[in-house]
MARLO-899548 format. One record per residue (C-alpha): residue number from 1; residue in three letters; chain; x, y, z. Coordinates in Angstrom, 2 decimals, always signed. Each point is the difference from the previous one (the first is absolute). Example, Ala and Ser with C-alpha at 12.3 -4.5 7.8 and 13.67 -1.06 7.14 Angstrom:
REM residues 2
+-----+------+-----+---------+---------+---------+
! seq ! type ! mol !      px !      py !      pz !
+-----+------+-----+---------+---------+---------+
!   1 !  Ala !   A !  +12.30 !   -4.50 !   +7.80 !
!   2 !  Ser !   A !   +1.37 !   +3.44 !   -0.66 !
+-----+------+-----+---------+---------+---------+
END
This chain:
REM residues 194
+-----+------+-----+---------+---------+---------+
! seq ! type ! mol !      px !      py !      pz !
+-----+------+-----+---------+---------+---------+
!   1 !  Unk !   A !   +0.00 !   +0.00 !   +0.00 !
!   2 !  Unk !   A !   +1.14 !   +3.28 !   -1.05 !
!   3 !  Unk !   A !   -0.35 !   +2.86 !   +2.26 !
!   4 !  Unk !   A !   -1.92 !   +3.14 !   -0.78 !
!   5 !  Unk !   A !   +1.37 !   +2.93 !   -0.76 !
!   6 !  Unk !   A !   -1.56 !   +2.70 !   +2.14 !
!   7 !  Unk !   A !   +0.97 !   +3.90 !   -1.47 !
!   8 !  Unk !   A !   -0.63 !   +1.59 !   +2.80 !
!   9 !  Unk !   A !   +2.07 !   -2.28 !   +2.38 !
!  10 !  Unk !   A !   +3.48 !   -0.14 !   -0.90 !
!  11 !  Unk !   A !   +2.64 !   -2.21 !   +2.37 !
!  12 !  Unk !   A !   +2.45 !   +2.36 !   -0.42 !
!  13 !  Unk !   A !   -2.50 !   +3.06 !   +1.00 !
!  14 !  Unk !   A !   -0.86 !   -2.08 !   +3.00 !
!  15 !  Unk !   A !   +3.26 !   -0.29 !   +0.69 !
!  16 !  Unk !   A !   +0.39 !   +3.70 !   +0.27 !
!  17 !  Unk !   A !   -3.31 !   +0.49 !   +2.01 !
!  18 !  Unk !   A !   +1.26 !   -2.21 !   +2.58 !
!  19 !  Unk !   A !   +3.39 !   +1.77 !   +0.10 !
!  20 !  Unk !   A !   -1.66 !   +3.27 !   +0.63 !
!  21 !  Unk !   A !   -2.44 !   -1.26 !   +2.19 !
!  22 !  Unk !   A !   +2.87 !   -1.62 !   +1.92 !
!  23 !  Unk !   A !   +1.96 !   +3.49 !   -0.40 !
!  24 !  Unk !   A !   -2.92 !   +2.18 !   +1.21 !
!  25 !  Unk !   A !   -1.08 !   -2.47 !   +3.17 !
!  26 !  Unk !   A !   +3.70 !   +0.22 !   +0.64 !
!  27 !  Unk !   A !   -0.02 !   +4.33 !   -0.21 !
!  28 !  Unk !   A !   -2.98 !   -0.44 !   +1.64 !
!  29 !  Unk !   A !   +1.02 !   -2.36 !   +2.78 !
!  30 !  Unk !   A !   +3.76 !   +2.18 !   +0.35 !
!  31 !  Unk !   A !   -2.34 !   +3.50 !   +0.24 !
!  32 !  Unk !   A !   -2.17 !   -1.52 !   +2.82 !
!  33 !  Unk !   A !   +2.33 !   -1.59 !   +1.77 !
!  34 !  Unk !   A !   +2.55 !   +3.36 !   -0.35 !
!  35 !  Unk !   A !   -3.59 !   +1.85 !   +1.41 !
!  36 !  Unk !   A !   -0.37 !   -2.32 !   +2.96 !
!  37 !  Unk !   A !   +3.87 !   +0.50 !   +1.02 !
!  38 !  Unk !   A !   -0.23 !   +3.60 !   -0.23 !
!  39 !  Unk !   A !   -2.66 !   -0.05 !   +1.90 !
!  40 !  Unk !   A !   +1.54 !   -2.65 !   +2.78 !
!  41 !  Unk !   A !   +2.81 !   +2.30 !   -0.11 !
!  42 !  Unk !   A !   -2.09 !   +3.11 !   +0.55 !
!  43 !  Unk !   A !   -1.39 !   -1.70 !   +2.90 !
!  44 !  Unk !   A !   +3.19 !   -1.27 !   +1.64 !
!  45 !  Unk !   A !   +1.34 !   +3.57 !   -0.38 !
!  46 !  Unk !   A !   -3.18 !   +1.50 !   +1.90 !
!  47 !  Unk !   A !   +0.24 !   -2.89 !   +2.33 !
!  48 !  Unk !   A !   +4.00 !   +0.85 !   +0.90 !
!  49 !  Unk !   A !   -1.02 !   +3.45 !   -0.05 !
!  50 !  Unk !   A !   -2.68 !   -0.60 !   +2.54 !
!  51 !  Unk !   A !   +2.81 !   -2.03 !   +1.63 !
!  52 !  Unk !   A !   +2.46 !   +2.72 !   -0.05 !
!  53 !  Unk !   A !   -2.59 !   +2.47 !   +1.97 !
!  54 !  Unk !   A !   -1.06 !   -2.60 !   +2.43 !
!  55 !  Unk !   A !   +4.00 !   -0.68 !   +0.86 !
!  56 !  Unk !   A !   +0.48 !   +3.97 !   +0.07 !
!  57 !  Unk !   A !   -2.41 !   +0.56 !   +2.17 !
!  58 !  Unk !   A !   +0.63 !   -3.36 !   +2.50 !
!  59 !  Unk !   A !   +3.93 !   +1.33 !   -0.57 !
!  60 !  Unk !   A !   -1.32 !   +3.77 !   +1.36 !
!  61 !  Unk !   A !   -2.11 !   -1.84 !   +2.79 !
!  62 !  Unk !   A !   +3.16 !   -1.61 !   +1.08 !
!  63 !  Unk !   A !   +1.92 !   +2.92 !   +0.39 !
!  64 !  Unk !   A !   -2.35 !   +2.27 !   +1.70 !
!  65 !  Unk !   A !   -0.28 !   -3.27 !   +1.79 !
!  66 !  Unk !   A !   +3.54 !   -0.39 !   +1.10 !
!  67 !  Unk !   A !   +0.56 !   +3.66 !   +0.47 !
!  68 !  Unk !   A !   -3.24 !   +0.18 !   +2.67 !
!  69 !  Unk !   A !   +1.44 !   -2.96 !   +1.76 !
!  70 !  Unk !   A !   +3.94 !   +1.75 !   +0.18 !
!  71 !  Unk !   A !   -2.36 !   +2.99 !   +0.93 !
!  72 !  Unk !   A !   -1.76 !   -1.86 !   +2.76 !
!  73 !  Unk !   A !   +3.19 !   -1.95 !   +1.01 !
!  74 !  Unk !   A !   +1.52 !   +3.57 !   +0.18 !
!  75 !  Unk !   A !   -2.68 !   +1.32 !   +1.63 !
!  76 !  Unk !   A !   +0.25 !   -2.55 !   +2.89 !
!  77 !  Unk !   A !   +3.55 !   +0.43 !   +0.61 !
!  78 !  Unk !   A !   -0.21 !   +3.42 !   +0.63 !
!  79 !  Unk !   A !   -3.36 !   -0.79 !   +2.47 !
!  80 !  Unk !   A !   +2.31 !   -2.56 !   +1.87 !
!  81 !  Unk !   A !   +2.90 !   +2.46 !   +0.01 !
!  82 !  Unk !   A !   -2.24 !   +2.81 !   +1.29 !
!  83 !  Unk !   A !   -1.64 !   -2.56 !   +2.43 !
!  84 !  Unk !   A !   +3.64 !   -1.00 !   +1.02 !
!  85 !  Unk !   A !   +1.19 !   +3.49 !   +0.21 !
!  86 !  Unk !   A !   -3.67 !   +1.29 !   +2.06 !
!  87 !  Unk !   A !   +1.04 !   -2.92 !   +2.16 !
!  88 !  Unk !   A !   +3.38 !   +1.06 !   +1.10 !
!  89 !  Unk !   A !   -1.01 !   +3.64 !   +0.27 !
!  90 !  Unk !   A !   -2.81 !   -1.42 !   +2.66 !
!  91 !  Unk !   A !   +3.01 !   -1.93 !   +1.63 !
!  92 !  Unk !   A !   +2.12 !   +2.85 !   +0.20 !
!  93 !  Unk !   A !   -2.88 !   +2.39 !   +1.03 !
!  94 !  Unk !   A !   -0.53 !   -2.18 !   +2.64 !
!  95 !  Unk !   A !   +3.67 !   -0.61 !   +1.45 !
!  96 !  Unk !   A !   -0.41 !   +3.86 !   -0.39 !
!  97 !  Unk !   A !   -2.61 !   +0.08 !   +2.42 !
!  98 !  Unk !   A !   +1.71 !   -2.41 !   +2.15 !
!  99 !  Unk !   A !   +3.27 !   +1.61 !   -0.07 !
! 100 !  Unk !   A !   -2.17 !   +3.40 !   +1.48 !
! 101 !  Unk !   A !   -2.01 !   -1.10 !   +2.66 !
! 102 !  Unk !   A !   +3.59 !   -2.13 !   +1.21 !
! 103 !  Unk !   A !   +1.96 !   +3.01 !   -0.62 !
! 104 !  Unk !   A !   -2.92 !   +2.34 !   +1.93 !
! 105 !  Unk !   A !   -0.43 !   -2.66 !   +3.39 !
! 106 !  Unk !   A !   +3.49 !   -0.65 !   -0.24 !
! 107 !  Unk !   A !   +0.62 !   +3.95 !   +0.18 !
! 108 !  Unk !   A !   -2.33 !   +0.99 !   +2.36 !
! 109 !  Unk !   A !   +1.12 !   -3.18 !   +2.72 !
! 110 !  Unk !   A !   +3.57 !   +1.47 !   -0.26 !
! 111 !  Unk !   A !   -1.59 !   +3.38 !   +0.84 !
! 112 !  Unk !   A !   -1.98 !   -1.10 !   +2.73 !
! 113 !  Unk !   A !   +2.40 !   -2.54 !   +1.31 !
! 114 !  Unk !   A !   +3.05 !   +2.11 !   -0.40 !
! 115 !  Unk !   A !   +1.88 !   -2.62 !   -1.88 !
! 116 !  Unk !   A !   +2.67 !   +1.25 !   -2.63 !
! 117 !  Unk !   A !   -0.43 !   -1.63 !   -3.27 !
! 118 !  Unk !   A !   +3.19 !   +0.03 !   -1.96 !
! 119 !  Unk !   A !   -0.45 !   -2.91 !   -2.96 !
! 120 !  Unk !   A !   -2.86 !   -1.18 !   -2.02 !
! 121 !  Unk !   A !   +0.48 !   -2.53 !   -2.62 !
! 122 !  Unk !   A !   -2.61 !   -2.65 !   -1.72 !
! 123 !  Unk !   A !   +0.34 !   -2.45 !   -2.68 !
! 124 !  Unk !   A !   -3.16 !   -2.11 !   -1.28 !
! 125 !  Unk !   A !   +0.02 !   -2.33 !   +2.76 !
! 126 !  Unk !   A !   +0.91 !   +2.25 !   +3.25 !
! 127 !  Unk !   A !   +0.00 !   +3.42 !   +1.30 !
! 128 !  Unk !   A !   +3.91 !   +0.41 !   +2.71 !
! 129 !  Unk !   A !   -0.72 !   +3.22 !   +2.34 !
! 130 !  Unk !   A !   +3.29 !   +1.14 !   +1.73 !
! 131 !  Unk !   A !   -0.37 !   +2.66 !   +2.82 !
! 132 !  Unk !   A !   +1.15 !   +0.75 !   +3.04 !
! 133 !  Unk !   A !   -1.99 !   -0.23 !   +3.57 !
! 134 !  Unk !   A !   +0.96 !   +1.39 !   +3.81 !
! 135 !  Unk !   A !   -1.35 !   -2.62 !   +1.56 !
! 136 !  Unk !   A !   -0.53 !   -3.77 !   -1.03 !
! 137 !  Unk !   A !   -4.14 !   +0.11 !   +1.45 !
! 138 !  Unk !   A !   -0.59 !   +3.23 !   -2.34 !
! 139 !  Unk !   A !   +1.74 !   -1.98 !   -2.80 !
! 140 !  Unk !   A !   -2.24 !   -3.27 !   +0.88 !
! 141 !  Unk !   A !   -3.34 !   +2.14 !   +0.59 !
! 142 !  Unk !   A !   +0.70 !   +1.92 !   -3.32 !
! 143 !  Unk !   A !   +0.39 !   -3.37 !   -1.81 !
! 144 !  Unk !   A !   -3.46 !   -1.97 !   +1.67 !
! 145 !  Unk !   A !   -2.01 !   +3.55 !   -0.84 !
! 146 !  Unk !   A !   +1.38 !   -0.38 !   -3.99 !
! 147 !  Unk !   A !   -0.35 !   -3.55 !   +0.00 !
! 148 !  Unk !   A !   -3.78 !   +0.38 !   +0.99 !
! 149 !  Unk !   A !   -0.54 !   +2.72 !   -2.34 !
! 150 !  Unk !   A !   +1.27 !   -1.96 !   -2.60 !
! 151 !  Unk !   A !   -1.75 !   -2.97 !   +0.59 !
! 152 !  Unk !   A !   +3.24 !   -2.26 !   -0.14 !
! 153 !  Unk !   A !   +3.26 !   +0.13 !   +2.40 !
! 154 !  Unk !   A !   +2.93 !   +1.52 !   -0.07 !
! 155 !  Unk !   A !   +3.34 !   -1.79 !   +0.37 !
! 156 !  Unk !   A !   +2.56 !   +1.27 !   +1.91 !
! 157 !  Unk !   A !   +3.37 !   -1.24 !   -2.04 !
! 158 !  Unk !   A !   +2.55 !   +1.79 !   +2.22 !
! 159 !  Unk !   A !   +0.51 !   +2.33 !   +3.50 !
! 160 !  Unk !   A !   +3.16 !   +1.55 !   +0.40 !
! 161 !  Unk !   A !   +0.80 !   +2.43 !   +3.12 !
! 162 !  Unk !   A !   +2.18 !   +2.92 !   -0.46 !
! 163 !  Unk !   A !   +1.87 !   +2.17 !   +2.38 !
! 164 !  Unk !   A !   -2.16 !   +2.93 !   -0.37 !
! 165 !  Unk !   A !   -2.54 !   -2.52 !   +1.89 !
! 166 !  Unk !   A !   -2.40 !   -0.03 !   -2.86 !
! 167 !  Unk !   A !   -0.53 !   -3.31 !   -1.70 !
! 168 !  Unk !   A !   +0.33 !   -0.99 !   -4.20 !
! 169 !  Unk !   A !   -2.60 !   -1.95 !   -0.89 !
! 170 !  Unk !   A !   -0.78 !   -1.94 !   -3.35 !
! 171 !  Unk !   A !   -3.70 !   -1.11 !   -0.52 !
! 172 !  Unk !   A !   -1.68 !   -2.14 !   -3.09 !
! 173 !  Unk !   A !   -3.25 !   -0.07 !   -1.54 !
! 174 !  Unk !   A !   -1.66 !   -2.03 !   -2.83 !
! 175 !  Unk !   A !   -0.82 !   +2.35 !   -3.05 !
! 176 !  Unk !   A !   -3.68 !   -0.21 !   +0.37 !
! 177 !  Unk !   A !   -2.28 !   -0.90 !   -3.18 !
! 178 !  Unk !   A !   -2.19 !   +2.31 !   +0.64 !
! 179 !  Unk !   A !   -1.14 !   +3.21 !   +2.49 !
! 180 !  Unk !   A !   -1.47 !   -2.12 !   +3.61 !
! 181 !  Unk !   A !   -3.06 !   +1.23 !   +0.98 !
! 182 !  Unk !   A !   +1.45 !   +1.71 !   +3.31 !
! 183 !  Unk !   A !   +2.33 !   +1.74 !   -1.94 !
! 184 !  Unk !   A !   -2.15 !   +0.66 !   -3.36 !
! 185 !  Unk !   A !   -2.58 !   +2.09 !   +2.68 !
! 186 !  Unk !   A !   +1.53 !   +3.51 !   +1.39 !
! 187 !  Unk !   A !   +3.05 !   -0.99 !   +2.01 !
! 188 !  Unk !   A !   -0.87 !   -0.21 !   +3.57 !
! 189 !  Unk !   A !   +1.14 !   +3.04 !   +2.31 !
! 190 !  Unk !   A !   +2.26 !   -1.32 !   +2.55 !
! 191 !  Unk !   A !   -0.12 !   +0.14 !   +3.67 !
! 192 !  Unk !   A !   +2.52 !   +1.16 !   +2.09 !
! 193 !  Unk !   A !   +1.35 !   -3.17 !   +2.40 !
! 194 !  Unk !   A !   +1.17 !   +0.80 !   +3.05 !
+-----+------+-----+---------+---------+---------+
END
């Protein structure tokens, strides 16, 4: 059997139709798939934008973060410093206080008792008192009336007698923490003792 010849359907014209059909599915297929990447690409790039805010912002965050906290940490230094420092002004203000009314009884006992104070020297432990007395019952009076005004007693270290007939004397005292309440009130006015 012979084939029949068709005019308007010739191989090599087939040929050529698929070619370009192949040819513009492939354009076709390139162009839409060149569309779609552009378009994943214009996404990613609004995506790392998006990214790039979000990490300037958390990176600003962290800073103002960081500098509140060295703020804050600086902040409570200086309260513990000040609280340190209001502290030891208090102590001193009080060993201030302490030191006066000491000084004042210690004053006014010589006055009244007619001792003769010559030396007065403290550390942070003790007050030393050296003086000088006429007789050793004035000396031992003077130190019970002190010792009761200052609610603690007074040593006597040393006792030395002189030729003048007046005696040296050496007395010791803790370094109080803090003003007694006999002594913190107005000092007392002494009596004479017969």
């Amino acid at each position: 059997m012979r084939r029949a010849l068709n005019l308007l359907h010739y191989p090599s014209q087939a040929r050529k139709n698929k070619l370009l059909h192949r040819a513009w599915t492939t354009l076709a297929g390139l162009f839409a798939g060149a569309l779609l990447a552009l378009w994943w690409q214009q996404q990613q790039a609004l995506e790392m934008g998006r990214l790039q805010q979000d990490r300037a912002q958390l990176k600003q965050t962290l800073i103002t973060r960081t500098q509140w906290a060295k703020e804050t940490g600086l902040q409570q230094k200086q309260r513990q410093l000040q609280s340190v420092h209001f502290q030891q002004l208090a102590q001193m203000v009080q060993q201030q206080q302490t030191w006066d009314l000491l000084h004042l009884s210690l004053l006014q006992e010589a006055q009244f008792s007619g001792l003769k104070l010559a030396r007065l020297q403290g550390d942070a432990d003790k007050l030393e008192l050296h003086g000088r007395a006429k007789h050793v019952r004035q000396m031992n009076e003077a130190r019970q009336r002190l010792a009761d005004q200052w609610a603690q007693p007074v040593r006597l270290l040393g006792l030395t007698a002189d030729s003048e007939e007046a005696l040296d004397f050496v007395w010791q005292v803790a370094w109080p923490d803090s003003p007694s309440p006999v002594a913190a009130a107005s000092p007392p006015k002494l009596k004479a003792v017969p």
